[in-house]
C-alpha positions in Angstrom: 37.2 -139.8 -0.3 40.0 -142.3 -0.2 40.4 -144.4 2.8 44.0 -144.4 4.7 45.0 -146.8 7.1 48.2 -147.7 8.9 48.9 -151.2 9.1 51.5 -152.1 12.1 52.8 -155.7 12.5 54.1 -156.7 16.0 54.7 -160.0 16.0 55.7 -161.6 19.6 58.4 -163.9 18.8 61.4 -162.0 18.2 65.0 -163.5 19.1 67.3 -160.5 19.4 65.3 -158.8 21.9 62.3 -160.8 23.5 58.9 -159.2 23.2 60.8 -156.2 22.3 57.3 -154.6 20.8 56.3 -153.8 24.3 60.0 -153.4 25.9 60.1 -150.1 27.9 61.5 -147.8 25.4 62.2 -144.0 27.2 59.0 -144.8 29.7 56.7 -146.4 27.0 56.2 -149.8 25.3 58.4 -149.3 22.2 55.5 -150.3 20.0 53.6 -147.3 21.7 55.7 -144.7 20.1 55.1 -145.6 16.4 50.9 -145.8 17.5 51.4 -142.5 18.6 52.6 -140.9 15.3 49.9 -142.8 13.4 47.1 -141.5 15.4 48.4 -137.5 15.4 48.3 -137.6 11.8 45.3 -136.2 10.1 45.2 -137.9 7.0 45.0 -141.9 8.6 41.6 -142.6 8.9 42.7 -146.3 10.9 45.3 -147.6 12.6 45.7 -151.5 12.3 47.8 -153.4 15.0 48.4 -156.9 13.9 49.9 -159.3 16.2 50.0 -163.0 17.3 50.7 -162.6 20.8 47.8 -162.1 23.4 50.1 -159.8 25.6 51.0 -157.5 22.9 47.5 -156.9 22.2 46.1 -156.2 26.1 49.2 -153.8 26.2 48.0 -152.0 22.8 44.5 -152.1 23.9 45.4 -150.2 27.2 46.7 -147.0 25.1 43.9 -145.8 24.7 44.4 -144.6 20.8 41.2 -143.5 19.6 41.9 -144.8 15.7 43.6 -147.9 16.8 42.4 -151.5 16.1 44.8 -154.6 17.5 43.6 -157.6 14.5 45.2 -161.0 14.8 47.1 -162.4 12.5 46.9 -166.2 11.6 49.7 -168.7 12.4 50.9 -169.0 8.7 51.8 -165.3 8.9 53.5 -165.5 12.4 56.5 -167.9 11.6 60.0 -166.4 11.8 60.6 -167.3 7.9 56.9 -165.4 7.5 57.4 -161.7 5.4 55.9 -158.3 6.1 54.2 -158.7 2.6 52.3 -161.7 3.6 51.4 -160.4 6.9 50.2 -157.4 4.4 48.4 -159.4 1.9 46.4 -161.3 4.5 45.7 -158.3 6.2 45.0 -156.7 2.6 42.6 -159.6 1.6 40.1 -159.3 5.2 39.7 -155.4 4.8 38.5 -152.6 3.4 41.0 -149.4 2.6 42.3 -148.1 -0.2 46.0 -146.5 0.8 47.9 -148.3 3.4 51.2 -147.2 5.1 53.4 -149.8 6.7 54.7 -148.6 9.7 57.6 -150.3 11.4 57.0 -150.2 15.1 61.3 -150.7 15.6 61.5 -146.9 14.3 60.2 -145.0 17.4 61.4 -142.0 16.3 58.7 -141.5 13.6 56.7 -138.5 14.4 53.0 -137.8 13.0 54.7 -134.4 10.7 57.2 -137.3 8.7 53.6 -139.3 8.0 51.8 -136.2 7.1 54.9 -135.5 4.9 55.1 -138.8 3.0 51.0 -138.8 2.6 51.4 -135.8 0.7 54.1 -136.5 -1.6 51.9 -140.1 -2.4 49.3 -137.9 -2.9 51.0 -136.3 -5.7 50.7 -136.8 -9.6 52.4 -139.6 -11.1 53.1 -141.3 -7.7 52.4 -145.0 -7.0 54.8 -145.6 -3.6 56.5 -144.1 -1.3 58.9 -144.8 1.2 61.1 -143.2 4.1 65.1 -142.9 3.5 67.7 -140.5 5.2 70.8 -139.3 3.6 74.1 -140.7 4.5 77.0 -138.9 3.6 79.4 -142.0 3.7 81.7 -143.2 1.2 81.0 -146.4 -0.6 83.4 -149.1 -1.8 83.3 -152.5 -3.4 85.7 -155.3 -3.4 86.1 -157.7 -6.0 87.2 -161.2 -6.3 90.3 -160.1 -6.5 90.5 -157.9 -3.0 90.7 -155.2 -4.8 88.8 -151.8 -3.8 87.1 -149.5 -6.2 84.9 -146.5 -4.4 81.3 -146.6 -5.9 80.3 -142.9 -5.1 83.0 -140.7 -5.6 86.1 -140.1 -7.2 89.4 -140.5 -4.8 91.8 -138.5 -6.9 89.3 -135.8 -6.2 87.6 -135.8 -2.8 84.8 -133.6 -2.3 84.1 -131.9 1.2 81.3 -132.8 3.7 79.4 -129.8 2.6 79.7 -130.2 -1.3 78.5 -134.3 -1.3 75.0 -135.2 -1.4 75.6 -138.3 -0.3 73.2 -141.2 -0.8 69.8 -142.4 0.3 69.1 -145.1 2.5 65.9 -146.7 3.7 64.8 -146.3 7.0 62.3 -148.8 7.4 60.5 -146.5 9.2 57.0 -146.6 6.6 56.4 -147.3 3.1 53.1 -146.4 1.4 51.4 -147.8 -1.7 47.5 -148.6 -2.4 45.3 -151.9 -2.0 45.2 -152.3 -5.5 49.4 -152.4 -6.1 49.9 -154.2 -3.2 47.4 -157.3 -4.1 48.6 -157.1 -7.3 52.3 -157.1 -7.1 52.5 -158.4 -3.3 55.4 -156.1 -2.4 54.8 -153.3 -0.1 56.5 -150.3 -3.0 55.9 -150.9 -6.8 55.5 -148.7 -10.0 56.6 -145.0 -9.7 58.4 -145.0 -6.2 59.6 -142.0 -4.3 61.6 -141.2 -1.3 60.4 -139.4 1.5 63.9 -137.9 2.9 63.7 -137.9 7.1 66.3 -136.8 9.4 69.4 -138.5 9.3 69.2 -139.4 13.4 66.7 -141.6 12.2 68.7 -143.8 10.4 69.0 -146.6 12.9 66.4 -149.4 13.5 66.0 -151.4 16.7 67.3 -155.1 15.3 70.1 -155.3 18.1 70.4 -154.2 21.6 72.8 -151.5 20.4 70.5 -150.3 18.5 68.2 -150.2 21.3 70.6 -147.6 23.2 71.8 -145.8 20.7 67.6 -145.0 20.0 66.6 -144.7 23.7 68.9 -141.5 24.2 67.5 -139.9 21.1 63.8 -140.4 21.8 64.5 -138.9 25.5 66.9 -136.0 24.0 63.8 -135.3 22.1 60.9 -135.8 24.5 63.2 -133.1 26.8 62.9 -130.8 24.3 59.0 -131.1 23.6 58.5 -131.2 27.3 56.6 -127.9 27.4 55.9 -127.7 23.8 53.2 -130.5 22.6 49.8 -130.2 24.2 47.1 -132.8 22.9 43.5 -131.5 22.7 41.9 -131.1 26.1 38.7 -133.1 26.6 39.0 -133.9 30.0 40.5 -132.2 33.2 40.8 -134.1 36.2 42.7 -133.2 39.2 43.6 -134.6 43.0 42.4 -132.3 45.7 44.7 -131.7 48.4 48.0 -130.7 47.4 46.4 -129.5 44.2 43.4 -127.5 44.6 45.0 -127.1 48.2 48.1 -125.8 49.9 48.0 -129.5 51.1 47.2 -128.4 55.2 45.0 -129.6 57.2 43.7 -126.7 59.9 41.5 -126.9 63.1 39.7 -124.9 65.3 39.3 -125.0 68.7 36.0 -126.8 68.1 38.1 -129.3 66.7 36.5 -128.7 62.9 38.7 -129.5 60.2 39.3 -126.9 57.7 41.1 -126.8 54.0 42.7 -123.6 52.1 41.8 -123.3 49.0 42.1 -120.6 46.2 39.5 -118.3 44.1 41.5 -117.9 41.2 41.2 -121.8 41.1 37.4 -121.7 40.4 37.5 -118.6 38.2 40.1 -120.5 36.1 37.6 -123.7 36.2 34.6 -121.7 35.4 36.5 -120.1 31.9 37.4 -123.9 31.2 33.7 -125.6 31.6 32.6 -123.0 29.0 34.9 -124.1 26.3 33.4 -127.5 26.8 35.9 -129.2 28.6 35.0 -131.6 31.3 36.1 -130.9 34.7 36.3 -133.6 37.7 38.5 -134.0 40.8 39.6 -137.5 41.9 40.8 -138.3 45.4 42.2 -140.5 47.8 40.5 -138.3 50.9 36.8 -138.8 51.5 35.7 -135.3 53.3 32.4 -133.3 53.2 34.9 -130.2 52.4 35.8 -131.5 49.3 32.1 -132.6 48.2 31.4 -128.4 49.2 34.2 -127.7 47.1 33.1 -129.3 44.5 29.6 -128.3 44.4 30.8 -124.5 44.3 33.1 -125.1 41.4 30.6 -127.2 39.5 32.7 -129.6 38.4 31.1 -132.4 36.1 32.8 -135.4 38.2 34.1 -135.6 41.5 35.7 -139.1 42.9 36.3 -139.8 46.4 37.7 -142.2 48.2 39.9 -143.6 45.5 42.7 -146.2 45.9 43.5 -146.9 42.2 43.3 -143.8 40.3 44.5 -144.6 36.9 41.4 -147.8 36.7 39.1 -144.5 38.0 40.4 -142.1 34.9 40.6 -144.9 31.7 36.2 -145.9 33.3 35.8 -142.0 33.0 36.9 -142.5 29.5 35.1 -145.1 28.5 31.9 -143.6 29.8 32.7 -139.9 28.3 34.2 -141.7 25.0 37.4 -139.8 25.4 40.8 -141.2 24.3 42.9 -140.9 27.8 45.7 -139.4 25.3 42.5 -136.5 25.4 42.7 -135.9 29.4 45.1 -133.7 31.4 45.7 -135.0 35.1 47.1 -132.8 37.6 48.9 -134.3 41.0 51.1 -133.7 43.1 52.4 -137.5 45.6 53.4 -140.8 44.3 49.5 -141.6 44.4 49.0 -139.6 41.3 52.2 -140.8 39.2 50.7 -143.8 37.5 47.8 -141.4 36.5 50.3 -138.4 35.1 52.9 -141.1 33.1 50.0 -142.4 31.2 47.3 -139.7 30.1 48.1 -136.9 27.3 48.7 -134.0 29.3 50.5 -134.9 33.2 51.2 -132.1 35.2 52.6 -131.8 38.7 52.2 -128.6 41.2 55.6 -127.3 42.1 55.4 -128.8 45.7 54.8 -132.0 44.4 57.1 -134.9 45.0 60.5 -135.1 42.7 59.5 -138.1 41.5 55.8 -136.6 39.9 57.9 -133.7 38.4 60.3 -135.5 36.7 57.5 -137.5 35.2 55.3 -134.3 34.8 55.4 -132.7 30.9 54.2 -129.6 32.8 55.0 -128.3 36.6 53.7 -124.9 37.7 55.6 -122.4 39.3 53.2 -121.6 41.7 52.3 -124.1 44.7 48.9 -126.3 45.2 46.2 -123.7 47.1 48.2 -120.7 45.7 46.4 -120.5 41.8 48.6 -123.8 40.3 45.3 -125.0 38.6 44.5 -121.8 37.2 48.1 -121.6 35.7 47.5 -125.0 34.4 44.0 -123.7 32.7 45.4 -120.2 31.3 48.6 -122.3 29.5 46.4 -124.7 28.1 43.7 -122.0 26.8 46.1 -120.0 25.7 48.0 -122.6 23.5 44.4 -123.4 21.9 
């Protein structure tokens, strides 16, 4: 079977917008976006991150992408006169693939279902490239020496409607495909029997300017608003805070001065269904109580973390020792202590008493309250969308 990669160059020295690879793009580093797409696509085997700049690569490596690889690339490669294609041929000479796509990390809006689209038409008979375009339904003109203007796709005297032009084709930049072979061969990234991949037309801008930058930002958050609720990564992990969550977030006494916590049966029922589809269950703290070590005992859980300052370096050693990507683990919170731990895994989810800050950054927030069956909503969405 053929091998697939995706070859990504981020180089660090860009002069429009400096470091703009790892520039906060809609709550991510920009470069994050176009990894994303790579790895949710079935048919790429590897994803290649090329770069010359040491902070671009800790920043990659803290993703957590289970396919990705960050490779440098040498100093002839990384000059500002330096081309993709010899950034490609040096990557092309050092390993061992047979397809590559080149995927431009300045087109964020790239989505795994356009590279699964473009893989398929390579795969096709009498194919040798492929490349992304969107149609522009513009009129075109060219001026010659003279000043004067003659229209290049259409015919003045007889101007068609919006809904009767086809328009014409325009690369995106967003990813071109072609094989090992062709590429060493011919050193350009298309060659031989070329065809476009058409994407949606609000893709048509790349991030070369700080315009562009804007004009891109509101489009990838229009669209992350409308996935909100709708994209759910597979669940490998399921970790959860304790009070707040698993509790109404009250702390009781009795006149003996013991402390006592509310917490809910539907909760372990919930946990008990999800542990036998082979999901890994943990709770992760801040508190440090014997109630919550009982608790946890009763549910079974497979982890349980107490006394925990920095949550999010807790979650990404859990990872590393279960070998789970963190794009694999839901996290549910509910206070500020939890937000660093909900922006950055696959699946963050906030109770519906949690802080407005944790909801906003949530992709899912339960309608029912911590302590009143909010992780066994959580659990019954997620099994039901498997």
């Amino acid at each position: 079977m053929k091998k697939i990669v995706a070859f990504i160059p981020v180089r660090g020295g860009s002069k429009s917008i400096p470091l703009k690879n790892i520039k906060i793009m809609a709550g991510k580093p920009l470069v994050y976006w176009a990894i994303k797409a790579a790895n949710e696509c079935k048919y790429i085997d590897k994803i290649y991150v090329s770069t010359d700049s040491e902070k671009i690569s800790y920043v990659v490596n803290t993703f957590g992408f289970e396919k990705a690889e960050v490779i440098q690339r040498s100093e002839k490669v990384s000059t500002d006169t330096a081309s993709t294609e010899s950034v490609m041929l040096e990557f092309a000479e050092n390993y061992d693939f047979d397809d590559v796509i080149l995927i431009q990390a300045t087109s964020p809006l790239l989505s795994s279902d356009d590279l699964s689209g473009g893989i398929k038409l390579y795969t096709q008979d009498n194919t040798d490239s492929v490349l992304s375009v969107v149609r522009q339904k513009r009129f075109i003109w060219n001026i010659n020496d003279d000043g004067i203007g003659t229209p290049l796709n259409y015919d003045c005297l007889s101007r068609p409607r919006r809904q009767e032009f086809d328009g014409f084709l325009v690369e995106n930049g967003a990813f071109y495909i072609t094989s090992k072979e062709r590429l060493l061969k011919t050193k350009c990234r298309i060659s031989g029997i070329t065809k476009p991949y058409e994407m949606d037309s609000s893709t048509y801008f790349e991030i070369d300017e700080p315009s562009d930058w804007l004009i891109i930002e509101q489009q990838l958050k229009e669209r992350l608003l409308r996935n909100k609720n709708e994209i759910i990564p597979q669940i490998k992990m399921f970790l959860m805070d304790c009070d707040g969550v698993l509790t109404d977030g009250g702390m009781y006494y009795s006149e003996n001065g013991d402390e006592l916590k509310r917490f809910n049966t539907t909760d372990g029922m919930g946990i008990k269904l999800l542990k036998e589809t082979g999901v890994i269950v943990g709770i992760i703290t801040g508190e440090k109580r014997e109630l919550n070590k009982r608790r946890a005992k009763k549910l079974n859980v497979d982890i349980l973390e107490q006394g925990v300052a920095d949550k999010l370096s807790v979650v990404k050693s859990l990872c590393k020792e279960y070998h789970i990507s963190i794009n694999n683990v839901l996290y549910i919170g509910d206070d500020v202590n939890d937000l660093e731990v909900i922006e950055s895994v696959g699946f963050g989810c906030s109770v519906a008493n949690g802080q407005n800050i944790v909801k906003k950054a949530a992709k899912y927030v339960t309608k029912k309250r911590g302590g009143e069956g909010a992780v066994r909503e959580i659990i019954d969405y997620i099994m039901k969308e498997k």
